[in-house]
N, C-alpha and C positions, 0 to 999 in steps of 0.2 A: 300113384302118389307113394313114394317111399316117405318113412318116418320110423322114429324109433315105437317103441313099444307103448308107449303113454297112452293110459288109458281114458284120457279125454282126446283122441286123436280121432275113434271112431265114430262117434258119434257128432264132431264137430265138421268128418266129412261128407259125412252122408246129408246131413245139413247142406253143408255148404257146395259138394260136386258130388252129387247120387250116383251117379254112373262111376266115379273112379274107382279104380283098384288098388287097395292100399296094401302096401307091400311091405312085410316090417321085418324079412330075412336079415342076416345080421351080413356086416360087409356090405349090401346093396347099396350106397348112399357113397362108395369112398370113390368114386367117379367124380361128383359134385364137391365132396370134400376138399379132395385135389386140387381142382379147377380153382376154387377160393382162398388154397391155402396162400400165394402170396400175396395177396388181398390182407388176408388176416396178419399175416409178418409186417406187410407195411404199418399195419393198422396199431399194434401192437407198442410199438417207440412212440405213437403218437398218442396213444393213453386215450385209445377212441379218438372219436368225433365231437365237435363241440355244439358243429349245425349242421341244421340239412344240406343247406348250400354243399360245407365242404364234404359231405356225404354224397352228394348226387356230385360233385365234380371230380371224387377218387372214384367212386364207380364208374363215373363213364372216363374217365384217363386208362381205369383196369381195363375195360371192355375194349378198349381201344386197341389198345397192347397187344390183350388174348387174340384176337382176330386180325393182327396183323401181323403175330406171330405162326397161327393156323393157317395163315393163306387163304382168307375172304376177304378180303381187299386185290383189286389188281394193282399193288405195289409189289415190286421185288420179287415176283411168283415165283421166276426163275434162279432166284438166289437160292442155295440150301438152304434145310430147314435153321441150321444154328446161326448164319450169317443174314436170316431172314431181317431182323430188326434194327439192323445196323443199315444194311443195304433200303432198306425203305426210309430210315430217316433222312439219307442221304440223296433218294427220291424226291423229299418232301423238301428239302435244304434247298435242293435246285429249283424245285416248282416253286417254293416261293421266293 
């Protein structure tokens, strides 16, 4: 489990995952951060969420994207990586 330094972090995992190893190097976490940053840019104009609803339907729209853009989807596998998202929606245009 990475986390920053907070010192209610320890003891709330050892509670909660015994076994984990909590990792609180500095930098370790900007892997994750990345991954979410255009998540948070969209999220940003939009001055938040107002529901779950549209909470759970930007996140899984994100999730969508992320992984169709990484190539776990068999759409477009064979397109390059940068023409990956265009050539799958144009997959997706035809199938339906």
């Amino acid at each position: 489990m990475t986390t920053d330094r907070a010192p209610a972090y320890p003891r709330v995992l050892d509670e909660l995952i015994p076994g984990a190893l909590h990792n609180t190097e500095r930098y370790t976490n900007n892997r994750v951060e990345a991954d979410h940053g255009r998540l948070k840019a969209r999220l940003r104009p939009m001055r938040g969420l107002k529901t779950f609803r549209s909470a759970r339907i930007l996140a899984t729209g994100h999730a969508f994207i992320q992984n169709l853009r990484r190539g776990h989807y068999d759409i477009a596998t064979d397109a390059p990586v940068h023409h990956r998202l265009p050539a799958a929606f144009n997959e997706l245009a035809l199938a339906i």
